[in-house]
C-alpha positions as CSV (number, residue, x, y, z in Angstrom):
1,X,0.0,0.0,0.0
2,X,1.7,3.4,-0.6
3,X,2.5,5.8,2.0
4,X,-0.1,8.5,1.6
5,X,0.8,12.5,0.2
6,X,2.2,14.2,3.1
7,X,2.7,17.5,1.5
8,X,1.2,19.5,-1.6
9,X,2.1,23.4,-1.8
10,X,1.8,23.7,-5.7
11,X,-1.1,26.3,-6.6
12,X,-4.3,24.2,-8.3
13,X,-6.1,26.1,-10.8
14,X,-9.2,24.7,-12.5
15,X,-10.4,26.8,-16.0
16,X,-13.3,25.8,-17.9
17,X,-14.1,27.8,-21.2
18,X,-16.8,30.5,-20.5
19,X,-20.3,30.2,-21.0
20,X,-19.9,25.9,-21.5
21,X,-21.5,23.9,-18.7
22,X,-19.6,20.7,-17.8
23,X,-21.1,18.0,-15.9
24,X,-19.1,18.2,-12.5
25,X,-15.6,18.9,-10.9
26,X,-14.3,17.5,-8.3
27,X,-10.9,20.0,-7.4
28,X,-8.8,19.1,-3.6
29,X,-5.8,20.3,-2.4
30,X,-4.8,16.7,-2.0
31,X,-7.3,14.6,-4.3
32,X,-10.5,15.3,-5.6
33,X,-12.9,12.5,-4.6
34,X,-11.9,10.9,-1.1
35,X,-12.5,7.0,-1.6
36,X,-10.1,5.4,0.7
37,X,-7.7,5.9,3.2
38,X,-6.5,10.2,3.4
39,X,-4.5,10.6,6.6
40,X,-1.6,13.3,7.4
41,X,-1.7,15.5,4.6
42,X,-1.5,19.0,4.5
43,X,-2.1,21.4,1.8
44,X,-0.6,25.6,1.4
45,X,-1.8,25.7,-2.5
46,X,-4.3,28.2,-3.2
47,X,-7.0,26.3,-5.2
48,X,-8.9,28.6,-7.8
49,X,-11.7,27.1,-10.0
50,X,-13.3,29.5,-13.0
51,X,-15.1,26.2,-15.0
52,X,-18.7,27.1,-15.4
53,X,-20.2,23.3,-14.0
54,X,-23.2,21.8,-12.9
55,X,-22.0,20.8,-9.6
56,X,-18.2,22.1,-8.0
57,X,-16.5,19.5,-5.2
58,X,-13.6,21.9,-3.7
59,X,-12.3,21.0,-0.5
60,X,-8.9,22.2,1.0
61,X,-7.9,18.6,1.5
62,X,-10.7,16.6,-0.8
63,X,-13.3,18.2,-3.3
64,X,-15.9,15.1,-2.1
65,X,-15.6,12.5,0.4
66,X,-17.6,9.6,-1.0
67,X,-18.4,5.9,-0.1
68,X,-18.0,4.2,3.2
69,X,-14.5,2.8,2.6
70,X,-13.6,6.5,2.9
71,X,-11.2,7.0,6.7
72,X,-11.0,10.5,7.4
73,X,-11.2,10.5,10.9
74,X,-8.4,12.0,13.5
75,X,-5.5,12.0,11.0
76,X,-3.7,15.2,11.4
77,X,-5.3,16.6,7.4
78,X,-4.5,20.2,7.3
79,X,-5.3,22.9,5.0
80,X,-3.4,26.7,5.0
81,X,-4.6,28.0,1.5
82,X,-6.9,29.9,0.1
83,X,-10.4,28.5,-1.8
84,X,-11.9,30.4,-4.6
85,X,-14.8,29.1,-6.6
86,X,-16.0,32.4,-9.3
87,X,-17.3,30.1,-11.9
88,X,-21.2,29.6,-12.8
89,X,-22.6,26.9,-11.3
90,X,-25.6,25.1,-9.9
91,X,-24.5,23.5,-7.3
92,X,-21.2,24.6,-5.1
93,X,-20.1,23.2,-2.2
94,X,-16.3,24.4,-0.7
95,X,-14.8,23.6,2.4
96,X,-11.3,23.9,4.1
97,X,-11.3,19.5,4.4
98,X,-13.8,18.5,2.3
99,X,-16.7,20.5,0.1
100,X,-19.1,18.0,0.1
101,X,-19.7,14.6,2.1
102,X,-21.8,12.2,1.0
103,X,-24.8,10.0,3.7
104,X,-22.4,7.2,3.6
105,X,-19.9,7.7,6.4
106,X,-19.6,8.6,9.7
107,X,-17.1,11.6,10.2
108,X,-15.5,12.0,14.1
109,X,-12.8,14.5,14.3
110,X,-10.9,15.3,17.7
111,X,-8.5,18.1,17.4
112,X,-7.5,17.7,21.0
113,X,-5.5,14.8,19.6
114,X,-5.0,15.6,16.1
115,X,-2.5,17.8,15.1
116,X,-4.9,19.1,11.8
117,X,-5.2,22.9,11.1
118,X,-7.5,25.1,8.9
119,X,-7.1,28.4,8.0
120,X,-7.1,30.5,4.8
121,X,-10.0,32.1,3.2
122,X,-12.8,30.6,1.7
123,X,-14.3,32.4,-1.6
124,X,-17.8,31.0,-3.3
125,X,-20.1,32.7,-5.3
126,X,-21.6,33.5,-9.0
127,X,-23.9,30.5,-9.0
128,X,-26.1,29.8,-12.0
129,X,-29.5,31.7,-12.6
130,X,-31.2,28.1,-11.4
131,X,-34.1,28.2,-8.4
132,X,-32.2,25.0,-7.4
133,X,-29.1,26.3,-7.3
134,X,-27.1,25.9,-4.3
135,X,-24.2,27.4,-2.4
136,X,-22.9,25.7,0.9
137,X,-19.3,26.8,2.4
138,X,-17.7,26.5,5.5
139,X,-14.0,26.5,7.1
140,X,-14.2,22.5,7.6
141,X,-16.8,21.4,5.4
142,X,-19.2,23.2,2.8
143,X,-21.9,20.0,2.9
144,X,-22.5,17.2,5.0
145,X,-25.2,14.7,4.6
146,X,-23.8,12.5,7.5
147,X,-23.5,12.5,10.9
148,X,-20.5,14.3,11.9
149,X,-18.8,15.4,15.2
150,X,-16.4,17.8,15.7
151,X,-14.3,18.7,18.9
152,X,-11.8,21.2,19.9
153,X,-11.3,22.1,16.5
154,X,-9.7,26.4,15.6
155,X,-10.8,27.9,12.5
156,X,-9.5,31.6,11.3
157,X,-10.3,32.8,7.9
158,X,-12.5,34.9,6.1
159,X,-15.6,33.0,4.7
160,X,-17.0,35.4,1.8
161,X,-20.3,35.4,-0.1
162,X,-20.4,36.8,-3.5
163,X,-23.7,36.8,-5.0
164,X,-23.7,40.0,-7.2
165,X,-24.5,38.5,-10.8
166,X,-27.6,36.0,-9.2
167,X,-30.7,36.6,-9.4
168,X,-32.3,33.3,-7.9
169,X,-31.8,30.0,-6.3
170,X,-32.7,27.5,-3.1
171,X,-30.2,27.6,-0.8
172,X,-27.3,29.9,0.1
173,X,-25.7,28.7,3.4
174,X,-22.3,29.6,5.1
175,X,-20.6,28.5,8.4
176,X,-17.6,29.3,10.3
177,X,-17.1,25.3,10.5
178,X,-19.6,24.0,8.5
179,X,-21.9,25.0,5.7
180,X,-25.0,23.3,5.6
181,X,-25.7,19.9,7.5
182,X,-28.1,17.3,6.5
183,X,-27.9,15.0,9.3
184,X,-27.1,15.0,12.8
185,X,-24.5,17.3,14.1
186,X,-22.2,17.5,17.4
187,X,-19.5,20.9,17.7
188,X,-17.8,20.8,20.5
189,X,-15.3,23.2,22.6
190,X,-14.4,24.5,19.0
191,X,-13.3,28.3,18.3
192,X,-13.9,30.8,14.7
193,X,-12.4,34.0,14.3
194,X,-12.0,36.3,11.1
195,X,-15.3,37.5,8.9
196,X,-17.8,36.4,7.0
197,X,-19.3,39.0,4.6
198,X,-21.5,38.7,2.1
199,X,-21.0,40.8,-1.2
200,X,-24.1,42.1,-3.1
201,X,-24.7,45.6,-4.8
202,X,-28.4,45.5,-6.0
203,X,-31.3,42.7,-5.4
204,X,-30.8,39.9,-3.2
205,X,-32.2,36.8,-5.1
206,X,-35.4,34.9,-4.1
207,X,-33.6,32.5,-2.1
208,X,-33.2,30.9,1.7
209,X,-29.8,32.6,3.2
210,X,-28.5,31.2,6.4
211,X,-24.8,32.6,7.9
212,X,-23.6,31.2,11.3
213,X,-20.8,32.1,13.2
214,X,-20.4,28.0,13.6
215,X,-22.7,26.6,11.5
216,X,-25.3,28.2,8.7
217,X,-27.7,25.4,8.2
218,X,-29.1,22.2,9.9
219,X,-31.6,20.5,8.8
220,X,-32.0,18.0,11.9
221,X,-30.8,16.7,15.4
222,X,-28.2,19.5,16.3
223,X,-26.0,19.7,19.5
224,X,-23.1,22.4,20.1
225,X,-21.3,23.3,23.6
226,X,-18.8,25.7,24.4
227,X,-18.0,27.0,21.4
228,X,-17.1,30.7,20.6
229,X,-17.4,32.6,17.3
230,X,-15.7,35.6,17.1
231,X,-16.2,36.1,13.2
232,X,-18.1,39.3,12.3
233,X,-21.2,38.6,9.9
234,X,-22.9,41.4,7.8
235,X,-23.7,42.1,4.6
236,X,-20.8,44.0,3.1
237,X,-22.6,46.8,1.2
238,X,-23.2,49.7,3.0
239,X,-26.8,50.6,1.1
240,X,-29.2,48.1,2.0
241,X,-30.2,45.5,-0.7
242,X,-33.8,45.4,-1.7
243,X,-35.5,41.6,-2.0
244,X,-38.6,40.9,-0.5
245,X,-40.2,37.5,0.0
246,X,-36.2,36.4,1.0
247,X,-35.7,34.2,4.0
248,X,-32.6,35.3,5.4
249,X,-31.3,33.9,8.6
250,X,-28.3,35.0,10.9
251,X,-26.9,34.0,13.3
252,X,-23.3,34.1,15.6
253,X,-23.4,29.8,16.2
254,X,-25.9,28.6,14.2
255,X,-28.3,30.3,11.4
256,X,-30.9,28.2,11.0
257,X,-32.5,24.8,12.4
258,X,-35.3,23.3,10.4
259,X,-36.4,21.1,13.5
260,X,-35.2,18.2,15.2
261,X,-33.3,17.7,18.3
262,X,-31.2,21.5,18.8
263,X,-29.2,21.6,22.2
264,X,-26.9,25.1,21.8
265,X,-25.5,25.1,25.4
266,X,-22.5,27.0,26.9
267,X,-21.9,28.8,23.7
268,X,-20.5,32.6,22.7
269,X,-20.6,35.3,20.7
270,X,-18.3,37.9,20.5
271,X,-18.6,38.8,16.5
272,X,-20.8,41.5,15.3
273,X,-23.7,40.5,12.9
274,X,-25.4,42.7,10.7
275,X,-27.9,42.1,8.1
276,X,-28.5,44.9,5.4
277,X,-31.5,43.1,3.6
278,X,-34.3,44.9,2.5
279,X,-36.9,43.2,3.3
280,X,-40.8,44.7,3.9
281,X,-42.4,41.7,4.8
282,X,-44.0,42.5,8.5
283,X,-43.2,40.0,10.9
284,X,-46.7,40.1,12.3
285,X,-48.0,39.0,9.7
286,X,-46.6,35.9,10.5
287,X,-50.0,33.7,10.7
288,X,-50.1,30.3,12.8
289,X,-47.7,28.7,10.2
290,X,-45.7,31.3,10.3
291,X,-45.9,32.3,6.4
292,X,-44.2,35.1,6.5
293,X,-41.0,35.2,4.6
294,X,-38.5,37.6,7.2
295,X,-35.3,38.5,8.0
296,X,-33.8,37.4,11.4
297,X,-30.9,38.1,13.5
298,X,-29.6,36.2,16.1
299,X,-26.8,36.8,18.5
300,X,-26.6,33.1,19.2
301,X,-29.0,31.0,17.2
302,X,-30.7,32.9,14.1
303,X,-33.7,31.0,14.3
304,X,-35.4,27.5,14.6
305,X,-38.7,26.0,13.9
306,X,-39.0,28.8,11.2
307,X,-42.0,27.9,8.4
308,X,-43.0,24.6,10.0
309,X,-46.6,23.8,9.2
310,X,-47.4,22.4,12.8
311,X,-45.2,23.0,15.6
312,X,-42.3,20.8,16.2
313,X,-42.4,17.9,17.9
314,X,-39.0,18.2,19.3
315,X,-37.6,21.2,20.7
316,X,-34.7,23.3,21.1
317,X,-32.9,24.4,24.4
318,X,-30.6,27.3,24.4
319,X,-28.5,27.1,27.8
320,X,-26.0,29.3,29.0
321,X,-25.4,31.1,26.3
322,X,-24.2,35.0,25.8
323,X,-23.5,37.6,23.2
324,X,-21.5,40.9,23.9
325,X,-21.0,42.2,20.6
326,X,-24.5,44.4,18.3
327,X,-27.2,42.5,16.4
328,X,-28.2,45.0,13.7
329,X,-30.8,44.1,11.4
330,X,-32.0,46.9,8.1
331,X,-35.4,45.6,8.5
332,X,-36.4,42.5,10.3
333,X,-36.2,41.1,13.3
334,X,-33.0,41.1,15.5
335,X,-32.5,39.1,19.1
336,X,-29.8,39.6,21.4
337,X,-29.0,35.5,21.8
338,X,-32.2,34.4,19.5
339,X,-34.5,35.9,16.8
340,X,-37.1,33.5,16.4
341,X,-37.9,29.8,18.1
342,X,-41.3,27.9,18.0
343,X,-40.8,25.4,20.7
344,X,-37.6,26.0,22.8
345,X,-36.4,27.2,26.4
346,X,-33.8,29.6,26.4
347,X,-32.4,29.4,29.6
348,X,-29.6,31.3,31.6
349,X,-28.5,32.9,28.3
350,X,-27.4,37.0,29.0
351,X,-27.0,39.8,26.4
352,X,-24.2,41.9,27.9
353,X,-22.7,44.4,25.6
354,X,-23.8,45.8,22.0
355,X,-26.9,47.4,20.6
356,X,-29.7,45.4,18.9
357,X,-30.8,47.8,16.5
358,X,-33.6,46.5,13.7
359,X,-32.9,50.2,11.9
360,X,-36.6,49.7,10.3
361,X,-40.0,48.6,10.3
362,X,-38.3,46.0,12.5
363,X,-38.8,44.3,16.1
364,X,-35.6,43.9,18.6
365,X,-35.4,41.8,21.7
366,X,-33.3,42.1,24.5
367,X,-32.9,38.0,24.2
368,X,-35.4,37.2,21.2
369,X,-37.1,38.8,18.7
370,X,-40.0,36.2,18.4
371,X,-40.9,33.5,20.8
372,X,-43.4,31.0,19.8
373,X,-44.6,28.5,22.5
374,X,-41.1,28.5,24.1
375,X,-40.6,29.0,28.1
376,X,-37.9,31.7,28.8
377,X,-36.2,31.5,32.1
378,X,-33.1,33.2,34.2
379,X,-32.1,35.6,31.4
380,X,-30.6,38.9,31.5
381,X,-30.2,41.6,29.0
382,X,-28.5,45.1,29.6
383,X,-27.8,46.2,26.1
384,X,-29.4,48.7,24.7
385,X,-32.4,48.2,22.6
386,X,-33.6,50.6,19.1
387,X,-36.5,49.6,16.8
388,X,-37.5,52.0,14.2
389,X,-40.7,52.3,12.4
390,X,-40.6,53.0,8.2
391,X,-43.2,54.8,7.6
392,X,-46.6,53.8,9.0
393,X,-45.4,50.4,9.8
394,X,-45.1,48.5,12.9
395,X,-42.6,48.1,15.7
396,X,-42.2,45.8,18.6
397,X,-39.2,46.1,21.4
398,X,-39.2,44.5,24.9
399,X,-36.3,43.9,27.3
400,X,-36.3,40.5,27.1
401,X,-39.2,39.7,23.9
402,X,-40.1,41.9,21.0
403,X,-42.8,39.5,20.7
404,X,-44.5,36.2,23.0
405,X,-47.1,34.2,21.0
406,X,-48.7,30.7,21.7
407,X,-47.7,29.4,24.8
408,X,-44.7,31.2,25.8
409,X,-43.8,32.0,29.4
């Protein structure tokens, strides 16, 4: 059996012709599709990929990890360089190990033991005019469709949006860690520092956005503990861009949880997260299925339970958990540790320092912007607190809640 790579630092570059779609490429620092054995390599090579594709695999060590034969578990991979995907496609997924992994494996990483280090900046953007397109990156991994756990693990890097030339999709999801996760999830005593900003001069397409400071998107069973982001999230344009109708979720751990199983415990924000969307969509108008289509702001956890038809049947705890930095939303709904939960207790979680400021037509809470059906308990917040009406519109701002619906105590 051969001894595996140990070292690339040669510059990748992948360059399609423009304006021809190929079917897929697969582009790693080390290899492109992981099938096999991938232990102690390390990659400084900037990777760059122009091809206008139908689906994009770039990963600092492996573009995609597929098949169960795959081990890639504990074995001191690293990854210094610097990701950039600019080419047109439908699907792009781009991560510091991997950019995409597929449901077949079970991924357990312990950097308390491993010696495994990610840095560099991350770069996706200029996906194909497709309402199924998709865009999922993150320091460690873009996509995951398999139950993963990650512990003690450092990321510091810039992870950086750049949706200027789209004009629609499904899903645009970015993490400090991980991108988007499709199955269940464990982060623990793991660190992100540097920025994530998303780039857009005019409309914001009619798509789901979700940033977090840890994670962006998860679709399940989530559970993170003592974990710090210290990455500031905002939309990089000063003027606010215009898109209503678009779901766009922040949040300084997690951005969005569809449902499932969501334990945030013993978690921090220290980054500052601003979202610039233009949205005028009121957020009472919210309905009992929550039909709405807003923007929210978390310090903490974006939101959870958001557009489920009937309420979940499991719920999410938020324990012990604080933000010191501002939550600024342009219009929307901003939350000093949450912005919107159906079916949760947010416990011992304080807002110390910062401003939540929705700048318009807006609703801020001192802890969460919306609470529906979720039992609050043993929470302080003494930052300060600005909502601002547009027009004849509506505002909402409480200390703790902007709003309370269902049954929420």
């Amino acid at each position: 059996m051969a001894e595996p790579v140990l070292f690339c630092k040669n510059p990748l570059h992948n360059k399609g012709k423009s304006g021809i779609i190929t079917p897929n490429a697969y582009v790693g620092g080390i290899t492109g599709v992981g099938n096999g054995e991938i232990s102690g390599n390390t990659n400084e090579g900037d990777i760059t990929s122009t091809s206008n594709v139908t689906s994009l695999y770039m990963g600092g060590v492996v573009g995609a990890v597929l098949g169960q034969s795959v081990k890639l578990e504990n074995n001191s991979n690293a990854n210094a360089s610097d990701l950039t995907a600019t080419g047109k496609a439908i699907y792009t997924y781009v991560g510091g190990l991997a950019g995409y992994v597929s449901d077949e494996v079970w991924l357990s990483y312990d950097f308390t033991s491993d010696a495994g280090v990610f840095a560099g900046s991350i770069y996706a953007g200029n996906a194909e005019a497709n309402s199924s397109a998709i865009i999922a990156a993150g320091g460690f991994v873009g996509f995951v469709e398999s139950p993963m756990t990650i512990n003690g693990l450092n990321y510091e890097g810039t992870v950086t949006t750049d949706i200027s030339d789209v004009t629609t999709g499904d899903y645009y999801t970015f993490g400090g860690l991980v991108g988007r996760a499709a199955a269940a999830l464990t982060v623990t005593s793991s660190t992100t520092k540097g920025s994530m900003p998303l780039t857009k001069t005019t409309t914001i397409p009619k798509a789901k956005i979700s940033h977090g400071g840890i994670v962006g998107l998860c679709e399940t069973d989530v559970t993170i503990k003592s974990c710090t982001n210290e990455m500031a999230i905002e939309f990089a344009a000063a003027t606010p861009s215009k898109s209503n109708g678009v779901i766009s979720h922040l949040g300084g751990i997690v951005g969005r949880v569809y449902s499932g199983k969501t334990h945030i415990e013993d978690c921090h924000n220290k980054g500052k997260i601003v979202n610039r969307l233009y949205n005028n969509n009121l957020l009472h108008d919210l309905g009992g299925t929550t039909t709405g289509k807003i923007a929210v702001v978390g310090g903490v956890l974006g939101s959870y339970g958001y557009l489920q038809s009937a309420l979940p049947t499991d719920e999410a705890i938020v324990k012990d958990c604080t933000n010191i930095n501002a939550v600024e939303a342009y219009r929307g709904g901003v939350g000093g540790v949450v912005g919107y939960i159906r079916n949760g207790v947010i416990d011992g979680c304080t807002y110390l320092n910062g401003r939540a400021d929705s700048q318009s037509n807006s609703y801020a809470g001192g802890i969460v912007c919306i609470a529906d059906d979720t039992i609050i308990r043993g929470c302080k917040a003494t930052a300060d607190l600005v909502s601002k009406p547009a027009g004849s519109l509506y505002i909402r701002c409480g200390g703790i809640a902007a709003w309370t619906r269902g049954a929420t105590t």
